[in-house]
C-alpha positions in Angstrom: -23.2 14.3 -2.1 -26.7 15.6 -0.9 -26.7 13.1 1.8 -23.2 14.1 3.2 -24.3 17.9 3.4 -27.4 17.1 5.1 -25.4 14.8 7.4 -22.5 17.5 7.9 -25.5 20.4 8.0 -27.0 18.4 11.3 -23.8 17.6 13.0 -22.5 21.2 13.1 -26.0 22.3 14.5 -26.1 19.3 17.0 -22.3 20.4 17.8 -23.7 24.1 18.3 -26.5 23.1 20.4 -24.3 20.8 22.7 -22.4 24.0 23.2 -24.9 26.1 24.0 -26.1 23.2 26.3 -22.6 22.5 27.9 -22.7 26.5 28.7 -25.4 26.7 30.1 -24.6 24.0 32.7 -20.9 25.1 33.3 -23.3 29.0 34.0 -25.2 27.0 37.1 -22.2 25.0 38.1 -20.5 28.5 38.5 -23.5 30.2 40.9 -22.2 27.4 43.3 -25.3 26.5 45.5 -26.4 22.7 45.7 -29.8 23.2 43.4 -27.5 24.7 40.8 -24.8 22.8 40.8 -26.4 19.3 40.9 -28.6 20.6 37.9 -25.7 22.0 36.4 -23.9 18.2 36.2 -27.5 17.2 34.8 -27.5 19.7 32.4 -24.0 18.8 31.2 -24.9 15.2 30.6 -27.1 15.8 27.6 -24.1 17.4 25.4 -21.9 14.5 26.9 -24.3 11.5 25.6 -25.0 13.5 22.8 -21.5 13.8 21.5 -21.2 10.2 22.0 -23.7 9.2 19.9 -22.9 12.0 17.2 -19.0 10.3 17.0 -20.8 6.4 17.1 -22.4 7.4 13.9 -20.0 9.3 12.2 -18.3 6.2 12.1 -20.4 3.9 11.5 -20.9 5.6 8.5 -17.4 6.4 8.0 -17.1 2.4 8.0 -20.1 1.8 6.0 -18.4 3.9 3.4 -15.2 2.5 3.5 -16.9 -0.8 2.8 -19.1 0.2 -0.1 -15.5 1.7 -1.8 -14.1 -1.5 -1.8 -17.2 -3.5 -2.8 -17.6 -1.1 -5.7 -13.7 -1.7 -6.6 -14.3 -5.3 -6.6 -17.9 -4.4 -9.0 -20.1 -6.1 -6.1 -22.1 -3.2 -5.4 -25.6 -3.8 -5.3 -27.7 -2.7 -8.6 -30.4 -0.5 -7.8 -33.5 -1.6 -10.6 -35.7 -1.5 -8.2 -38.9 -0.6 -9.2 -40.3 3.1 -8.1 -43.7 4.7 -7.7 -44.3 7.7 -9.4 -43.1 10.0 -6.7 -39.6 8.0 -6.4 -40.2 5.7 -3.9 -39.3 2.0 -4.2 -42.0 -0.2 -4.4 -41.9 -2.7 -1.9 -43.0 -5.6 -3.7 -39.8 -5.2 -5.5 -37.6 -4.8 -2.5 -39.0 -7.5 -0.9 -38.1 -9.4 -3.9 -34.4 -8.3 -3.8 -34.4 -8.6 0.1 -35.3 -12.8 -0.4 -32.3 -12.9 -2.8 -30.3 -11.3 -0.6 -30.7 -13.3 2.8 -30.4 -16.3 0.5 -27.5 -15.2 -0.8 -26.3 -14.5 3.0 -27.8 -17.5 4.1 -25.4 -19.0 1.7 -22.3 -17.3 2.7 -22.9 -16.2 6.4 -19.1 -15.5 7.0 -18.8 -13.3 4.1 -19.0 -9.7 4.7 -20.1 -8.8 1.1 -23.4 -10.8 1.6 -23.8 -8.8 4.8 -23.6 -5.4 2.9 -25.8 -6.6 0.4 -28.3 -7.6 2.8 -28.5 -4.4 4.4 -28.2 -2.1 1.0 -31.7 -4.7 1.0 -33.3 -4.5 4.4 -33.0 -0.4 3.9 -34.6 -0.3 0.6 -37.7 -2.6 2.6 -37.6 0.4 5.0 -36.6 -1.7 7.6 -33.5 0.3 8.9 -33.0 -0.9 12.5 -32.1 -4.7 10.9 -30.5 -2.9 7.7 -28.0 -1.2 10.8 -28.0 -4.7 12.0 -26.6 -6.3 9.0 -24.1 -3.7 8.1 -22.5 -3.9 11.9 -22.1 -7.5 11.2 -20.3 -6.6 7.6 -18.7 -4.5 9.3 -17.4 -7.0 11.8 -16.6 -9.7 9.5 -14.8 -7.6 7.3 -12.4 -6.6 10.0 -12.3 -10.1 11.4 -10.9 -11.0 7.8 -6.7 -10.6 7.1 -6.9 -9.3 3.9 -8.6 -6.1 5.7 -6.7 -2.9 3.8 -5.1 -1.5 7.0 -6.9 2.1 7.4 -10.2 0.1 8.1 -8.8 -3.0 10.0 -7.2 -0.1 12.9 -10.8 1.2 13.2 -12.7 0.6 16.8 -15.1 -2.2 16.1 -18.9 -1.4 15.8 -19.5 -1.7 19.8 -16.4 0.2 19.9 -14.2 -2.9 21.1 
């Protein structure tokens, strides 16, 4: 629940700053001269890319999500006994341990997307969140590729937005 007030927290002030942003660029746009206005398009760019990327994420986490309600419905989520330093965090001879299951596991079964979840639930507890992204994009993928996909997932956009 933390997680999804911090995430809604800093997409309301990213939306208020893409605003203030977008103003300011529709303000030199208005004084009309060709400095102005050509920085004025500039300007307006940033607020464009940036709402872009805000909506990617939203859902690819909005998918994420959807996934790890249905693994947990089927009782495939991951366990978390990883083991943890003092201040909380995980020790990484431990994920590592749990990430070489995992990619076995996947290496097993590389069509299925529950090994793919898995995987990445793994490469993000080894702090290695560019291939955890990786892997849950391809979950992702394969579970919409699948025809037993429940219906409000399967009419999604796919992670590239195909």
């Amino acid at each position: 629940m933390r997680a999804k007030i911090t995430y809604l927290v800093t997409a309301a002030v990213l939306v208020f700053y893409f605003v203030l942003v977008g103003s300011r660029g529709l303000m030199l746009i208005r004084h009309g001269t060709l400095v102005t206005v050509t920085f004025g398009v500039a300007v307006l760019i940033l607020p464009v890319i940036g709402v872009w990327f805000l909506w990617k994420n939203t859902q690819f986490v909005r998918r994420a999500n959807a996934l790890a309600a249905v693994l947990d419905a089927e009782g495939g989520l991951p366990v978390d006994d990883l083991v943890r330093t003092p201040s909380g965090r995980i020790d990484r001879d431990s994920a590592d341990a749990v990430f070489t299951k995992r990619r076995e596991e996947t290496e097993d079964a590389p069509d299925d997307w529950r090994t793919w979840f898995r995987l990445a639930v793994a490469y993000q507890d080894a702090r290695d969140t560019p291939r955890a992204r990786k892997a849950m994009q391809r979950a992702i993928a394969l579970h919409r590729s699948t025809p037993s996909a429940p219906s409000s997932l399967s009419a999604l956009p796919g992670p590239s937005g195909d």
